[in-house]
KEBABA-400636 format. One record per atom (N, C-alpha, C): y, x, z. Coordinates in steps of 0.1 Angstrom, whole numbers, plus 5000, padded with zeros to 4 digits. Each point is the difference from the previous one (the first is absolute). Layout:
REM residues N
YXZ ...
This chain:
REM residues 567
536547665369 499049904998 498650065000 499049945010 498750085000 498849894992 499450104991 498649934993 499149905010 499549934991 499149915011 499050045002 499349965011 498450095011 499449994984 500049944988 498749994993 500250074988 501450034998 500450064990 499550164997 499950074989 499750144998 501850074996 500550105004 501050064998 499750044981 501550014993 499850074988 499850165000 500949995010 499850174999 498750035007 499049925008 498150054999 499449994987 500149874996 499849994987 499850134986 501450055002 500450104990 499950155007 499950015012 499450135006 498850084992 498849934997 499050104994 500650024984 500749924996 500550014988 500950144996 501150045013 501050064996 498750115005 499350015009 499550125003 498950054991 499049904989 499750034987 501350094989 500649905003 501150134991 501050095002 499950075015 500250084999 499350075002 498450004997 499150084998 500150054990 500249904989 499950024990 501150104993 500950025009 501050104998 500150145010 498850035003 500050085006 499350115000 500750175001 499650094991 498450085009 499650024991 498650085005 500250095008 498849995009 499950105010 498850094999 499850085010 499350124994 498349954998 499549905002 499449985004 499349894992 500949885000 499949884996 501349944995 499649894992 501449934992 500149885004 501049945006 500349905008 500149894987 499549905003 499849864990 498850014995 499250115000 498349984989 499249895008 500450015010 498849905002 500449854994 501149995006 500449834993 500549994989 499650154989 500049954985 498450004996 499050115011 498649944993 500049835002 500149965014 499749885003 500549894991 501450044992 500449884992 499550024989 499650124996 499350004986 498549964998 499350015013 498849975000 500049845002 500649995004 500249785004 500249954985 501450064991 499749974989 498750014991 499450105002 499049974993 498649955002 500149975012 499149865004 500349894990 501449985003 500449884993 499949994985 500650144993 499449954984 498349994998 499250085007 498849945000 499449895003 500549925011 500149854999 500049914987 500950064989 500250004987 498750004994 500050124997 499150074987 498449955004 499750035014 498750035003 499749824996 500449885008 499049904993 500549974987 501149984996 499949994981 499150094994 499550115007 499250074987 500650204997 501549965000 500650084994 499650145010 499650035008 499550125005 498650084995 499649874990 498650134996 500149954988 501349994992 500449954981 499250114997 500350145006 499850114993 498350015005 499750074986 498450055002 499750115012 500950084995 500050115006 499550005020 501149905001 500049935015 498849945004 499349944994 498649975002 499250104998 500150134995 499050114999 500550045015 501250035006 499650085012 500149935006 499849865004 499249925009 498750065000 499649984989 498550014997 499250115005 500850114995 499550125004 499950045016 500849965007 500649985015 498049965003 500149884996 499349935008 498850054997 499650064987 499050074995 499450145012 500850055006 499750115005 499649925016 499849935005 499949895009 499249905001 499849984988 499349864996 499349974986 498850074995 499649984988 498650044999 500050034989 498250044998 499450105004 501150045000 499950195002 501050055004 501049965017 500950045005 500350175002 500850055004 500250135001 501350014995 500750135003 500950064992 499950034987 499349994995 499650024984 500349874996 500349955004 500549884994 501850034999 500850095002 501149995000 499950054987 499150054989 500450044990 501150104998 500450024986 500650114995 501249984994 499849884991 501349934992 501450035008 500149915008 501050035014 499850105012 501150035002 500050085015 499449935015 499850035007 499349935011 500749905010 501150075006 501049915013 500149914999 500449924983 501049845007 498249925003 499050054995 498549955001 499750015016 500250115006 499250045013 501149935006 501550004996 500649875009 499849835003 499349964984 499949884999 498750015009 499350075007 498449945000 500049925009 500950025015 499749955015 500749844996 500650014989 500449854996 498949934990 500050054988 498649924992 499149985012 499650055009 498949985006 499949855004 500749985001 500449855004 500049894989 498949894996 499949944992 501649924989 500249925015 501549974991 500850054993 500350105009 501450114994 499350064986 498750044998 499450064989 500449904989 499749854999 499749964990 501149934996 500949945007 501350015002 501150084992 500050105004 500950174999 500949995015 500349915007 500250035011 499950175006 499150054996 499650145009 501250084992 499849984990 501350124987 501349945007 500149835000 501450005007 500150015012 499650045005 500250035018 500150174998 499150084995 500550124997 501350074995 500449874987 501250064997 501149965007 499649925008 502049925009 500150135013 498650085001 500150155008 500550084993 499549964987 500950144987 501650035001 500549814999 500849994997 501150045011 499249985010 501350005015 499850185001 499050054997 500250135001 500950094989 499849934993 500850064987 501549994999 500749855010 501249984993 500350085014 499450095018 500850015008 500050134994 498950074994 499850164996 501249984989 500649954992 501149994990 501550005012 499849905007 500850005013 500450135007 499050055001 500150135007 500550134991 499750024988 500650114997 500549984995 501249854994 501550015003 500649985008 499750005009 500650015014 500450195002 498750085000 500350164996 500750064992 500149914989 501250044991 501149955001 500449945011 501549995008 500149874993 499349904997 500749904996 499949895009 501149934998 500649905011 499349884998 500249905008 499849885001 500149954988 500849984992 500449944988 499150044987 499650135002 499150064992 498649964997 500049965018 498449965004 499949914996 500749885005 499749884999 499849964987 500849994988 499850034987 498950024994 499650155008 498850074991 499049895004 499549955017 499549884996 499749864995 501350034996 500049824997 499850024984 500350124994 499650014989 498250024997 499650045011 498450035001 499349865003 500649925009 499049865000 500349955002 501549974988 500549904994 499549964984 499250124995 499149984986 498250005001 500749854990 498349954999 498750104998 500450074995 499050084991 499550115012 500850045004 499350065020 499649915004 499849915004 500149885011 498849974992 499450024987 499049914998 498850154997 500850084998 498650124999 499550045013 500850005015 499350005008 499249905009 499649904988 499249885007 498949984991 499650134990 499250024997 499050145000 498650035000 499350125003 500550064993 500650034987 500650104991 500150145014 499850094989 500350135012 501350074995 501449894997 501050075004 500749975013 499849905006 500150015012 499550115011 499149995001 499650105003 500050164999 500650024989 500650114993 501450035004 500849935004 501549984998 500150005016 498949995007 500349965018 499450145002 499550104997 499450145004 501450064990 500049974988 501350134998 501049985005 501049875006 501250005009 499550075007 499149975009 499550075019 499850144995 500050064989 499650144999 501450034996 501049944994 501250024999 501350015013 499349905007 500649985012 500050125006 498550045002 499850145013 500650084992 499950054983 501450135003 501049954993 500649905001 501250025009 500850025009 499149965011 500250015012 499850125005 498550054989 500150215003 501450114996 500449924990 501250104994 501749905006 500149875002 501350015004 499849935014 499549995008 500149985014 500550145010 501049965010 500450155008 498750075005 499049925009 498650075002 499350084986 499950135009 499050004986 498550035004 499249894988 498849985006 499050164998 498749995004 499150134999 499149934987 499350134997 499449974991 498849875000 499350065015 499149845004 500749885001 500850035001 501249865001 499949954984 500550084989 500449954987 498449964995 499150045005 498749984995 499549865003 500249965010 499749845009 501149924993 501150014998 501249914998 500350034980 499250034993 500350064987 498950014990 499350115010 499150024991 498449925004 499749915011 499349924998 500049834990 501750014998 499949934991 500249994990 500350144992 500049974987 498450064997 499150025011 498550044994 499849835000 500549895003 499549884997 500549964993 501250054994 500549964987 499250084986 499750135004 499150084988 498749885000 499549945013 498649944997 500149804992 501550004999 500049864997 500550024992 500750064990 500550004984 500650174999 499750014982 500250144999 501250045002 501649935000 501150035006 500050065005 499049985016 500350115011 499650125000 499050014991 499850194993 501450084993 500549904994 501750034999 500650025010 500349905012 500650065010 499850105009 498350005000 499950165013 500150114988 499950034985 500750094995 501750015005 500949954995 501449985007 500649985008 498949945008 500750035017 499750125006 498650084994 499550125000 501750094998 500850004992 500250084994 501549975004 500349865005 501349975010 500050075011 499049995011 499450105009 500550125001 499350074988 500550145001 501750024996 500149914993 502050014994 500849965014 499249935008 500850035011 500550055012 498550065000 499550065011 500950155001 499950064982 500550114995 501449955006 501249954993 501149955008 500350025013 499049955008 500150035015 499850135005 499050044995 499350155010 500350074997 500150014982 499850134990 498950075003 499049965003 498450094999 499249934998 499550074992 498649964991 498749975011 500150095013 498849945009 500249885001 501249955008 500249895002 500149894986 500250034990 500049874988 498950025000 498750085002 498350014994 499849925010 500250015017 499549925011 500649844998 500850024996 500449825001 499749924986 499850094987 499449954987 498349965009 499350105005 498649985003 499849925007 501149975013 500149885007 500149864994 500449974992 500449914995 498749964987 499950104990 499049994994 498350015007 499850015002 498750005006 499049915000 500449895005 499749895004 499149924982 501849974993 499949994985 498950104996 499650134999 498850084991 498849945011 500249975011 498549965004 499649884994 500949914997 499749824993 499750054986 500250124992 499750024986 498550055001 499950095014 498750084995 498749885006 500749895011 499049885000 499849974987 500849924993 499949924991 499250094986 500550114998 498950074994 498350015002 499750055016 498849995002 499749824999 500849925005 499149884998 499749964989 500550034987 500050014984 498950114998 499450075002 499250095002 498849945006 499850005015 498949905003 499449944994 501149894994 499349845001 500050034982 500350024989 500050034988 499450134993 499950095009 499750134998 501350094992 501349944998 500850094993 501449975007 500450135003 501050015012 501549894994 500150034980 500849904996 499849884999 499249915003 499549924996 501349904994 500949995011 501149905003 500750064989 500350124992 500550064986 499649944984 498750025002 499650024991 498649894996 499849925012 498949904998 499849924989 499049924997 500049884993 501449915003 499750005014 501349815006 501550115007 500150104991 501250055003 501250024990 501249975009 501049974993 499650074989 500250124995 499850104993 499449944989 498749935000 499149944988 500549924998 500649895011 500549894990 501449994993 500850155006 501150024992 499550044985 499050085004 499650094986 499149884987 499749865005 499249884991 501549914995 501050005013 501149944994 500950074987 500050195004 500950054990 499350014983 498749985002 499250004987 499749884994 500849895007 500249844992 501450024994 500950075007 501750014993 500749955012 499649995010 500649905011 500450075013 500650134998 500650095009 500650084994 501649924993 501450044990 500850095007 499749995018 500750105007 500150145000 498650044997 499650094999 500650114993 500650115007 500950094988 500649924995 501349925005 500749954996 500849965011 501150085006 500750015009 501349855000 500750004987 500749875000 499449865004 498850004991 499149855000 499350005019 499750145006 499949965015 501150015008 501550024997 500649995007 500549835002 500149924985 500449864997 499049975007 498649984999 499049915004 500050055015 500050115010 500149975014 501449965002 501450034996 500849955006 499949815000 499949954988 499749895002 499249905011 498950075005 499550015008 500750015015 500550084997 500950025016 501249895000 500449994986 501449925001 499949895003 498749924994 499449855005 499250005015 499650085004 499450005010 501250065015 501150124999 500650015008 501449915002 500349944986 501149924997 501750094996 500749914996 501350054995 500750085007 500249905012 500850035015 499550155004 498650005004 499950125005 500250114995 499450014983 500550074990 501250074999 501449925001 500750045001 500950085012 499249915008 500850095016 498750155002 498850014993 499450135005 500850104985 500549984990 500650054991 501450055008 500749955005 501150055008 499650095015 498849985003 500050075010 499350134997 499249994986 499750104997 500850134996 501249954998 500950094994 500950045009 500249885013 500550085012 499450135006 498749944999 498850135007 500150124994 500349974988 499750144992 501450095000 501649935006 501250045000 500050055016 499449925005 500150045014 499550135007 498349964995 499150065012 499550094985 499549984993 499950144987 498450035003 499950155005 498450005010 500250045011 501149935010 500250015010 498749935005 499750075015 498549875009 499849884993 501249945004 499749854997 500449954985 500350084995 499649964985 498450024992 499650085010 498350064998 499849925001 500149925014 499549835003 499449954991 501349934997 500349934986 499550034993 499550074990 500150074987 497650015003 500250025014 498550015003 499449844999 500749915002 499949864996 498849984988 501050114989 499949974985 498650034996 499450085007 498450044997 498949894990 500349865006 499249894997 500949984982 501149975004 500549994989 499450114987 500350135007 499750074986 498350004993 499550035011 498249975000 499949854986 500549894999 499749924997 500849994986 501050104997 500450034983 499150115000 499650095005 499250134994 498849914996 499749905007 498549994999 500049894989 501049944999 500149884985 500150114988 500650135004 500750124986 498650044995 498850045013 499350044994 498649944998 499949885000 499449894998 499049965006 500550015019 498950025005 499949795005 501449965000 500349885006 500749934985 499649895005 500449884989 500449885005 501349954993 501049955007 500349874988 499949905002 500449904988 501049915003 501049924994 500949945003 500649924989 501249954999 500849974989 500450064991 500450145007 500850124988 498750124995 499149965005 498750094994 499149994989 499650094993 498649974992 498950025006 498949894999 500249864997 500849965007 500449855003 501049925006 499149915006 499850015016 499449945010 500250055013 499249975007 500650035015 498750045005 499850175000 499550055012 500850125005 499550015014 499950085009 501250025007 501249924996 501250015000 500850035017 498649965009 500350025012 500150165004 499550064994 500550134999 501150095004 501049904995 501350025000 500349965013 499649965011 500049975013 499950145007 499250105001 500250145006 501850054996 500649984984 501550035008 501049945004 499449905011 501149945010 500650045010 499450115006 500650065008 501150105000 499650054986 501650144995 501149854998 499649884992 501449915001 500449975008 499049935012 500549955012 500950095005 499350115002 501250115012 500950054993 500149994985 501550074995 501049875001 499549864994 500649875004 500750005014 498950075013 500949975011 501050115002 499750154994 501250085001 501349944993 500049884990 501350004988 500449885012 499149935005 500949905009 500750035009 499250155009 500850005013 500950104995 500250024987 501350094997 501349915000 499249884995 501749894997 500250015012 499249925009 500449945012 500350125007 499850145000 501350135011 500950004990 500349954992 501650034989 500649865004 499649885006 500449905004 500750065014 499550075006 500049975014 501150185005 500150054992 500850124999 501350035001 500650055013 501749935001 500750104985 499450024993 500850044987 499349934987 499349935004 499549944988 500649884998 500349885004 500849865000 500250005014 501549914995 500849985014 498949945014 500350005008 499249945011 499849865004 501949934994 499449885002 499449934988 499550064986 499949934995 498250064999 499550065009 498650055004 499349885000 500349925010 498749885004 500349904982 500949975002 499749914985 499250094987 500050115005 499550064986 498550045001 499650045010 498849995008 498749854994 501149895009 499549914995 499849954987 500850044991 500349984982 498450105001 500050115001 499150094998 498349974996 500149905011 499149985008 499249904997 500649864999 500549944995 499449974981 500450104996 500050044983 498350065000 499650105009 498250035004 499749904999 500349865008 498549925004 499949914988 501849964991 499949904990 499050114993 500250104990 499450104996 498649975000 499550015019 498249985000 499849924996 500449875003 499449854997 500549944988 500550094988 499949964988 499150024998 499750205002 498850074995 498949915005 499549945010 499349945004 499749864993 501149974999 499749864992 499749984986 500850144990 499749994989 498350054999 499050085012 498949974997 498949895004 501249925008 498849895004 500049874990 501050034993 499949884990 499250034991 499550124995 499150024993 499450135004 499149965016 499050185003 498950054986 499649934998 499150044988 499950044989 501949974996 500650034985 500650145004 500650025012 501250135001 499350085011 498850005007 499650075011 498850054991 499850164995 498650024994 498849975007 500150085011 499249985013 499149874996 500949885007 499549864996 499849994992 500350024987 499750024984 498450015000 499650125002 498950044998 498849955008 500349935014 499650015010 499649814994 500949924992 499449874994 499250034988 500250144994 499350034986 498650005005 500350085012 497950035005 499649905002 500849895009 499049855006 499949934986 501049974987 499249994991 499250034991 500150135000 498350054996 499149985008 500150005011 498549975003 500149855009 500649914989 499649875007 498849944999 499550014991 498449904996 499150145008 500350085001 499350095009 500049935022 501449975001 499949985010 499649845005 500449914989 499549915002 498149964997 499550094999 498750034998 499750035016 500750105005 499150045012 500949895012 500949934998 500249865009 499449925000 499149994985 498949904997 498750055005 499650154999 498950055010 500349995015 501150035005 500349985012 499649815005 500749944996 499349835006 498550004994 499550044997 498749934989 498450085008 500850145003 498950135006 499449955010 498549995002 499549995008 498750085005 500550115003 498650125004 499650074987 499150135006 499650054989 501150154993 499450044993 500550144993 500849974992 501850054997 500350044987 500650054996 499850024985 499650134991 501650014992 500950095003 501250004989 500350185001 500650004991 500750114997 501550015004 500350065010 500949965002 501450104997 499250064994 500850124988 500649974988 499149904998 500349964986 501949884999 500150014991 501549944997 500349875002 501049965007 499949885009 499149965009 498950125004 499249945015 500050085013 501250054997 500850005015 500649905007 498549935006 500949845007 498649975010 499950115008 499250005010 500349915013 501350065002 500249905013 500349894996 500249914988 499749885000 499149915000 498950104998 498649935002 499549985010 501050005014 499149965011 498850025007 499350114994 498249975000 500250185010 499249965004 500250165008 499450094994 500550164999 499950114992 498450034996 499549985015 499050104999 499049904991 499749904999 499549954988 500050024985 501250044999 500550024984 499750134996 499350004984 499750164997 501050034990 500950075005 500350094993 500450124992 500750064990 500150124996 499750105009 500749955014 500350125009 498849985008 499349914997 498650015006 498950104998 500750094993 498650104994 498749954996 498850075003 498949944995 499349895003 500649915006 499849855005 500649944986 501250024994 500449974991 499550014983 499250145003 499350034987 498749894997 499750005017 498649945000 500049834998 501249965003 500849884996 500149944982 501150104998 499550034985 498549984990 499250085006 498749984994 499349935001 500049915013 499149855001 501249955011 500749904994 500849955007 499649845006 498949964998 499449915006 499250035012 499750135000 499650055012 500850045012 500950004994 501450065012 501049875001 500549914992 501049955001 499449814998 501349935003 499649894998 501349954994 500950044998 501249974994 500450104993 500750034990 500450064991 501749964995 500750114998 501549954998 500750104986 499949954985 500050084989 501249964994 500450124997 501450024993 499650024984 499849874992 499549984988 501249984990 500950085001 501049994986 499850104991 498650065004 500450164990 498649944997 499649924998 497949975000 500150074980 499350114996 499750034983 500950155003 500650035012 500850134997 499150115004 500150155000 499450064997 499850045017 499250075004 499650025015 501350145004 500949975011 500250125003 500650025013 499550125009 500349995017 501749975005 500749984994 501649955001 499849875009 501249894993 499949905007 499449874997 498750064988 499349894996 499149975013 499249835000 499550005012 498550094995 499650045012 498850025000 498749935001 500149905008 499349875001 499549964987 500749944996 501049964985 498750044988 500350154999 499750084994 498149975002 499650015012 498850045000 499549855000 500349895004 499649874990 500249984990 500750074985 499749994986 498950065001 499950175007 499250054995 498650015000 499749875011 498649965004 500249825005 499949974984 500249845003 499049905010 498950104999 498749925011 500949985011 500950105005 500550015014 500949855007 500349974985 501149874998 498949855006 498950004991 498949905000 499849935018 499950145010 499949945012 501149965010 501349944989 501749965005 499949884990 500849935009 500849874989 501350025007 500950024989 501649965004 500249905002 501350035013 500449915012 501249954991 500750114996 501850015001 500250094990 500849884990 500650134992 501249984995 500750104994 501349985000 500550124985 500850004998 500650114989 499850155000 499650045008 499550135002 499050025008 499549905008 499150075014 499549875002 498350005004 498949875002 499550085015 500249915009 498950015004 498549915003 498650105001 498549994999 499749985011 498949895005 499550005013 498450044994 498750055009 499050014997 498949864998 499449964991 499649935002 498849995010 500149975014 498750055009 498649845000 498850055000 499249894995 499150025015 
């Protein structure tokens, strides 16, 4: 019996399907790994789609933070005083110099559009770079697929890279820097040193420039390099030429970022030891009592594991726990246990740095008990993911092993297997959708910020419809007035902090410079100090004439805003 002229055959239908998966079961070549493309493209489609989500509810710029590297982006592009000095010191530079060719663009700026369009690139790069170097560590189809469905089947990925946060960004340069050596130490080719430099060490110098992790990793991959080079050659020329090959790249992005801390501050540490560096405000937090981590190895091991456990979930937990212990019975410091174990870099960086109180981590099981930073715990997803996909594709070759179970009872057990993963995911998944906000920290924290600074943002929604021309004056340093891109109003109008002496001069006669004013008034009788009190704020107590030429528009529980009165 033949199909009708109008019909489509099943088996066309299901042709790109079977040949999708047997890509997806197919082992690497010297060269390239068969399926990355059509796991970026499915991971990057996904995260179009949860941005669809986040971006108009709001939920893409909950967090402050996310509205500062909008800000800054567009700062270096569009402000009072554009330039690269505008990328400041606080943060590293990349996920910034990535956002700019997007902020530049009104919508996406004010929006967050530009952060989620960057990260659904993060994301597709990150889950085929995860793709790919289980694939070099010999794992099968069953391993892969897993490892991704475990990767963007959880909320808490799916919603961090739809926002500017720079762990996306972070997490898409250290796979790709993970990826190239892997591919230097277990692929049959073996690459040259210019080779591992292009494919390795260009990107973990963009991981050293987007969070301090990646100074962890070009230390350890530094030092994988030579552990395996030695292995191979047994000469020291050759581990010095392929350590220098590889490194190089990484000490040139240190000795930039030094001189540009030098230049623009005059002190090569600036990013160490500044006013707005971690360092200070770990050192204001530990002198209130409010960094218990500190020298105290139990209390940071409970408070980041928590962290990981709510944010990576049960399931994966348990399958990267079994694979970790395969790894370590199998491969020991065999190559591809180096792999592996080279994963862990992020992971350890982020307990050294809670031990020695350089990072502060809040949650449920912590002192205090709140929710910051908890996204943190997102850099070690990758040692779970790839030990998770080693413990899977161990069941499934003990499934499939003519000494492991009979043959005919293979396929039913396969299926049972199989089967038992996906019920597994979609509990895990369900038990956080019934409540993302109660059991996902991530989201936890990410609703704690949009309610702190609600009467903050609904202030500049209210400057945003109401604005009409003219200068204004905020501090956008100050606490809760990180909410630039919702003010609509274009940059280069607005003075602020990072305005240098346009801003001083703002300050001192602000009727001369501005015509709106936006004041974070919950601390009005507190004592003056350059933190995160406003500045604005500050210099209207401290010269009340300055107040006389404003009548308030808008005011609200923390924050008014002043229009000038013009005669």
């Amino acid at each position: 019996m033949t199909a009708s002229a109008g019909a489509v055959p099943a088996r066309g239908i299901l042709a790109p399907l079977r040949h999708a998966w047997r890509l997806l079961g197919a082992p690497p070549e010297a060269r390239k790994v068969p399926g990355s493309v059509l796991v970026a493209l499915a991971a990057g489609l996904l995260g179009l789609l949860a941005s669809a989500i986040t971006v108009p509810s709001g939920w893409a710029l909950a967090y402050s933070d996310a509205q500062s590297h909008l800000t800054i982006a567009r700062r270096v592009i569009d402000s009072m005083a554009p330039g690269f000095e505008q990328l400041g010191t606080v943060w590293l530079p990349v996920p910034h110099l990535l956002l700019i060719p997007l902020v530049a663009i009104d919508p996406l700026f004010h929006t967050g559009w530009a952060a989620a369009l960057l990260g659904s690139a993060a994301l597709s790069g990150t889950a085929a770079g995860l793709y790919r170097i289980a694939a070099r560590l010999g794992v099968g189809r069953a391993g892969r697929v897993a490892m991704l469905v475990l990767l963007l089947a959880n909320p808490s990925v799916l919603y961090i890279y739809t926002t500017a946060l720079t762990e996306p960004v972070l997490l898409l340069f250290l796979v790709a820097a993970l990826a190239g050596l892997s591919r230097w130490a277990l692929a049959p080719r073996r690459m040259s040193a210019g080779e591992l430099a292009v494919f390795a060490g260009i990107p973990t110098a963009a991981a050293m420039l987007s969070r301090y992790e990646g100074w962890m990793l070009a230390l350890t991959g530094t030092i994988f390099v030579c552990a395996v080079t030695l292995r191979r050659t047994r000469s020291a020329r050759q581990m010095l030429i392929m350590a220098a090959g590889y490194a190089w790249i990484p000490a040139l992005a240190v000795v930039w970022w030094l001189a540009y801390n030098w230049g623009i501050y005059g002190d090569p540490l600036e990013f160490m030891f500044g006013p707005y560096s971690a360092s200070a405000q770990q050192s204001s937090i530990s002198s209130s009592g409010l960094l218990p981590t500190k020298g105290n190895l139990g209390l940071t091991l409970v408070t980041f594991h928590s962290s990981v456990l709510g944010t990576a979930g049960v399931l994966l937990l348990v399958l990267a726990g079994a694979g970790l212990l395969l790894a370590a019975y199998r491969w020991r410091l065999q190559t591809p246990g180096l792999v592996l174990w080279l994963t862990a870099s992020a992971y350890v960086f982020a307990v050294v740095s809670m031990y020695l109180g350089q990072t502060a981590i809040n949650n449920a099981h912590s002192l205090p008990s709140t929710w910051w930073n908890n996204r943190f715990a997102m850099t070690a997803m990758p040692l779970f993911l790839l030990a998770a996909a080693l413990a899977v594709d161990a069941a499934a070759g003990w499934l499939t092993r003519p000494n492991g179970v009979r043959r005919t009872a293979q396929p039913v057990l396969r299926i049972g297997v199989a089967g038992g993963f996906a019920l597994a995911a979609l509990l895990q998944l369900g038990w956080w959708a019934a409540g993302p906000v109660d059991r996902a920290p991530v989201l936890a924290e990410a609703a704690m910020s949009a309610e702190s600074t609600r009467y903050s943002t609904e202030a500049a929604r209210w400057l945003a419809d109401n604005y009409d021309g003219g200068g204004l004056l905020v501090d956008e340093s100050a606490r809760g007035n990180a909410i630039i891109p919702l003010l609509g109003i274009d940059i280069s109008q607005i003075y602020l902090r990072a305005s240098g002496d346009r801003f001083t001069q703002a300050l001192d006669n602000p009727a001369a410079h501005a015509r709106w004013v936006l004041l974070n008034v919950e601390d009005d009788g507190a004592p003056v100090n350059s933190g995160p009190v406003d500045l604005v704020d500050r210099a209207f107590i401290a010269h009340p004439s300055a107040r006389a030429g404003y009548r308030t528009v808008y005011t609200s529980t923390t924050h008014a805003v002043l229009q000038r009165i013009d005669r």
